[in-house]
C-alpha positions in Angstrom: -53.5 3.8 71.8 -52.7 -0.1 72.3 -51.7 -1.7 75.4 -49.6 -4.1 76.0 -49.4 -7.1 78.3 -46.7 -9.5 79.9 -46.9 -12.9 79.3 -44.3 -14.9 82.6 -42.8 -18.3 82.2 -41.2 -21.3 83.7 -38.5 -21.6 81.6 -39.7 -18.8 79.0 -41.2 -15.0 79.5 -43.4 -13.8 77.0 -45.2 -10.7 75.9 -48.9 -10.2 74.3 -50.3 -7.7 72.7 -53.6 -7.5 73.6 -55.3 -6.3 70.2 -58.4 -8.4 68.7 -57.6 -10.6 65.8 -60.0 -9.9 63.1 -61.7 -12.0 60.5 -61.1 -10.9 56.5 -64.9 -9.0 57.3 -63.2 -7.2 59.8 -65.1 -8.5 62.8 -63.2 -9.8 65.9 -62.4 -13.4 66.4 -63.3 -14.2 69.7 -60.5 -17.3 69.0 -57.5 -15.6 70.8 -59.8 -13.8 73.6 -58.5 -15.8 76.2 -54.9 -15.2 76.0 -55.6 -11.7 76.1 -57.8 -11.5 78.9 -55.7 -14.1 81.1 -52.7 -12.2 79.6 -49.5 -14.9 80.9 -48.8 -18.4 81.5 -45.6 -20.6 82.2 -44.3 -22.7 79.3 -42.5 -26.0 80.5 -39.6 -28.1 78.8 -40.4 -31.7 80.4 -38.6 -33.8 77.5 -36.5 -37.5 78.1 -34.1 -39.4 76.1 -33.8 -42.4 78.5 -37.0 -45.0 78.3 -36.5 -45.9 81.9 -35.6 -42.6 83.4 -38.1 -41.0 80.8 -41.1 -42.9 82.3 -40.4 -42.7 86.4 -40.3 -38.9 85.6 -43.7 -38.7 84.2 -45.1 -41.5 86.7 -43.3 -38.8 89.1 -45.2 -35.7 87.7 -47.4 -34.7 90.5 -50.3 -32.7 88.6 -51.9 -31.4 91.5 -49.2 -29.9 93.0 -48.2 -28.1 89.9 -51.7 -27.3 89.0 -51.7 -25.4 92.2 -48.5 -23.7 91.8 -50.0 -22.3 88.6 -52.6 -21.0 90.2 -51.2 -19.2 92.5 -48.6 -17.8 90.0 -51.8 -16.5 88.4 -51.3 -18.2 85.2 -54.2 -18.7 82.8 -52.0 -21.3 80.6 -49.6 -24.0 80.6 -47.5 -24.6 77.7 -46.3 -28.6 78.0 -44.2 -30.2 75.6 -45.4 -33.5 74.6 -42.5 -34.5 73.1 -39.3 -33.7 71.3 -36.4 -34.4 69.0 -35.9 -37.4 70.6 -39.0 -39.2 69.9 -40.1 -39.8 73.7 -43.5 -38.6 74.2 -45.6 -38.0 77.7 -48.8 -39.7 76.3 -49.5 -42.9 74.7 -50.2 -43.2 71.0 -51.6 -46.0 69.1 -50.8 -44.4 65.5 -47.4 -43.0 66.5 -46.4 -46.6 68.1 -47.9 -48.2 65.0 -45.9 -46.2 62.3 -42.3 -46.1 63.9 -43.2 -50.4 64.6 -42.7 -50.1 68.5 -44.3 -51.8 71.4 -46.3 -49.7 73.6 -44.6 -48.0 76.0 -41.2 -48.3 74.2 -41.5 -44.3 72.9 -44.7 -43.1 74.5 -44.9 -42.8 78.2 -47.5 -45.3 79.8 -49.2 -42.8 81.6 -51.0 -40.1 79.8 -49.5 -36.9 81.7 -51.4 -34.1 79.1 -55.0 -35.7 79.9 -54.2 -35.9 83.5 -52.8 -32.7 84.2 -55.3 -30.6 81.4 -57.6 -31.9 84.1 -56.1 -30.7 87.2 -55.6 -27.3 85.1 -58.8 -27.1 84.1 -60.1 -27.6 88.1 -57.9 -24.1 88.5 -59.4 -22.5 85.4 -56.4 -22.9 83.7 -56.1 -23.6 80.1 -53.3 -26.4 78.7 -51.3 -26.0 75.4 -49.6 -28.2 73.8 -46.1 -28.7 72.6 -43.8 -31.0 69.8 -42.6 -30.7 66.7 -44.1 -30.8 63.4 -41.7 -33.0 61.6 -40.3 -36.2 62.9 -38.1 -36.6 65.6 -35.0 -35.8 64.4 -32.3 -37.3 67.0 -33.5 -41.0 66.2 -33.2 -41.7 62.5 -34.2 -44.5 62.8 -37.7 -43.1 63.9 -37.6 -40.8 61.1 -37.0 -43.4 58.4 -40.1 -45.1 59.9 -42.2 -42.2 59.3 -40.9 -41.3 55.8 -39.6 -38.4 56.4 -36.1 -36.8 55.7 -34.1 -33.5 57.2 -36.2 -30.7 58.6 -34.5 -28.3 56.6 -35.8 -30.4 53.5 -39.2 -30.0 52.4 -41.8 -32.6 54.2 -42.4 -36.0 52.1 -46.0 -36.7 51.4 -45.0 -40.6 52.4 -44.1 -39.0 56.2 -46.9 -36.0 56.1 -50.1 -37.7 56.0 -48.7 -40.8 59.2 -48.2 -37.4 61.3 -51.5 -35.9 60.8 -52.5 -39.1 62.0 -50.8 -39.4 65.1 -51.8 -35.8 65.6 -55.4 -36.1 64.8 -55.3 -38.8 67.6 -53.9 -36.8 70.0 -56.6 -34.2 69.5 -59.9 -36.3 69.8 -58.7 -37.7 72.9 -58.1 -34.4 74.7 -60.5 -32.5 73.0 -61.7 -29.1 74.7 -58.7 -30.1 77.4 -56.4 -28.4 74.9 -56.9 -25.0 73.8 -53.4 -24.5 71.8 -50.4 -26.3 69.6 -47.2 -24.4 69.7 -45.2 -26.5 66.9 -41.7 -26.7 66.9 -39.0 -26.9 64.3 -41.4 -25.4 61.5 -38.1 -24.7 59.3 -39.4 -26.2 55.6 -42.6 -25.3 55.1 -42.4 -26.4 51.4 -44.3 -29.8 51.8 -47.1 -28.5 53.5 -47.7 -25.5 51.2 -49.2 -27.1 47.7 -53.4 -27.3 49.0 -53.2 -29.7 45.8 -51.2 -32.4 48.0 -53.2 -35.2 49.8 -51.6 -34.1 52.6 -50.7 -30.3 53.5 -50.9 -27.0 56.5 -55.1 -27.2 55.8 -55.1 -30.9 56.6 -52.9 -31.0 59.4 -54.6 -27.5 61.2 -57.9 -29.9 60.6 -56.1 -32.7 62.7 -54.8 -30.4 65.0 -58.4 -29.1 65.5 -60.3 -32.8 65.4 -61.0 -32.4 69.1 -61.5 -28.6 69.5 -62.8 -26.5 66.5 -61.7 -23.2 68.6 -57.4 -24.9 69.2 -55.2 -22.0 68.5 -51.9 -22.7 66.2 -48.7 -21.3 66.3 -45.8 -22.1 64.7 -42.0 -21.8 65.8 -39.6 -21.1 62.7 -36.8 -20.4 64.7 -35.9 -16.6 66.6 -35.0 -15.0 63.1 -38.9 -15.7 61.9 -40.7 -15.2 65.3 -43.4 -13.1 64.5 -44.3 -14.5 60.8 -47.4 -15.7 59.7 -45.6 -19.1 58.6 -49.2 -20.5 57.2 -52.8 -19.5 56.9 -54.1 -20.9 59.5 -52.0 -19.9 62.2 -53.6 -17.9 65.1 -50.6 -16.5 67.1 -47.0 -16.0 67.0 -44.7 -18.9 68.4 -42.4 -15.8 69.8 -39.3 -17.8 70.6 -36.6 -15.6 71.4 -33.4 -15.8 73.4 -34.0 -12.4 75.3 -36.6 -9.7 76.1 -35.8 -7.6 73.1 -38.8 -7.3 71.2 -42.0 -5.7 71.2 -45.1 -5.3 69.2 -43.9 -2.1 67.5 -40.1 -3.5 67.1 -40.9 -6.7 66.1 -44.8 -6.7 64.6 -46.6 -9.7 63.8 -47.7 -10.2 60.7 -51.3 -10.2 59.2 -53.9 -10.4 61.8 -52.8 -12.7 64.1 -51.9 -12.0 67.9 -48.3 -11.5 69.0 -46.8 -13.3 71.4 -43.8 -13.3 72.5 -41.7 -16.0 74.1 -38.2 -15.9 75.8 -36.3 -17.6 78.8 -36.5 -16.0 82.3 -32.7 -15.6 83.3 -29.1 -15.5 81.2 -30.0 -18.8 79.9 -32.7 -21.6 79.4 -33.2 -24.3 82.3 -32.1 -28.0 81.0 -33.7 -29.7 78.7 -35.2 -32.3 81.3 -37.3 -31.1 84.0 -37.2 -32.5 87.7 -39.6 -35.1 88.8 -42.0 -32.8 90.3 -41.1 -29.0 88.9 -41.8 -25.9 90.5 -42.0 -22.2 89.8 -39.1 -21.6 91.8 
């Protein structure tokens, strides 16, 4: 008989069900382990659309504070977005600053909040995942005309694919075992990523998501229709995103082999999209 576990969040709830993953040979993938053993975490929306406002709030992040508050909401994970739809990211990045022709600090906070805090985490034995989307950030056009690309909805250029692989790649040598997951967002068109043929496509970009950490899990987020799909090979659990606890592994199965997880606001409705200089539990 399985058991199931619950997964509790900041801003989302989410549920796991604690069955191995298994190889095509059948054997278990020790990959996933530790979300089943530490069994929830708190996932965090900490996004900015205001240069000025967007860096005193990650200068004003206090990560020991919140690594503490972690711990003692027993959470084995943090799920932080690094960025968003708006472009604004909470770490510096030479390749993304490069592409979208920006000085440094004009998109990318100064101060690198992920390496900082998967730090304080890790003193708390507490993993960090990581959060943005896998297209271009699609309130700024002129961002996305930088990067090549075009509407999510439409298939991914290869003239944007292979300058985001970059930027990702970058992100993952520099943290390297300090992350241990990317949840990506906005995974609507998978279309440009799916021909293995293409210079750039999902096998190259799970390779730059795994640059600094061979063992990074992958999800990806398709929207709450597709929440427990397989959306590409080398996925290794369910983004989950739901607006309500009403799923569960036997409603709503994953598919393939991968581990379900399930994500969803705590409440009626989710907390605003920018979080509070120093955020709580509460």
């Amino acid at each position: 008989m399985k058991r199931f576990s619950i997964i509790i969040a900041c801003l989302f709830a989410a549920l796991l069900l604690p069955s191995p993953r298994t190889n095509a040979d059948g054997a278990t993938n020790p990959k996933s382990q530790w979300m089943r053993t530490g069994q929830y975490g708190v996932m965090i929306r900490f996004l900015g659309d205001d240069l000025t406002d967007w860096n005193t709030r990650v200068n004003a992040f206090n990560v020991n504070d919140f690594a503490s508050q972690m711990h003692d909401a027993g959470a084995a994970w943090v799920i932080l977005t690094l960025g968003g739809p708006s472009g604004y990211f909470c770490s510096p990045n030479a390749a993304y600053t490069q592409a979208i022709s920006a000085l440094p600090g004009a998109k990318c906070s100064t101060r690198d909040l992920p390496m900082e805090l998967g730090d304080a985490l890790a003193k708390q034995n507490i993993r960090l995942i990581l959060s943005l989307p896998i297209r271009a950030p699609s309130y700024d056009p002129a961002i996305v005309k930088a990067l090549g690309d075009n509407n999510n909805r439409q298939p991914a250029p290869q003239a944007f694919t292979p300058k985001w692989q970059e930027i990702l790649r970058e992100w993952s040598q520099r943290y390297g075992a300090r992350v241990s997951g990317w949840w990506l967002d906005e995974v609507f068109n998978t279309e440009g990523f799916a021909d293995p043929e293409k210079p750039a496509n999902w096998k190259t970009i799970a390779d730059a998501l795994r640059a600094g950490n061979h063992d990074t899990l992958i999800a990806c987020n398709a929207g709450h229709l597709d929440a427990f799909k397989k959306i590409m090979r080398y996925q290794d659990f369910t983004a989950g995103e739901r607006t309500a606890f009403d799923a569960t592994p036997l409603s709503h199965p994953a598919d393939d082999d991968i581990q379900w997880h399930l994500v969803s606001f705590l409440g009626k409705s989710p907390a605003p999209p920018t979080a509070p200089a120093n955020p709580t539990t509460g």
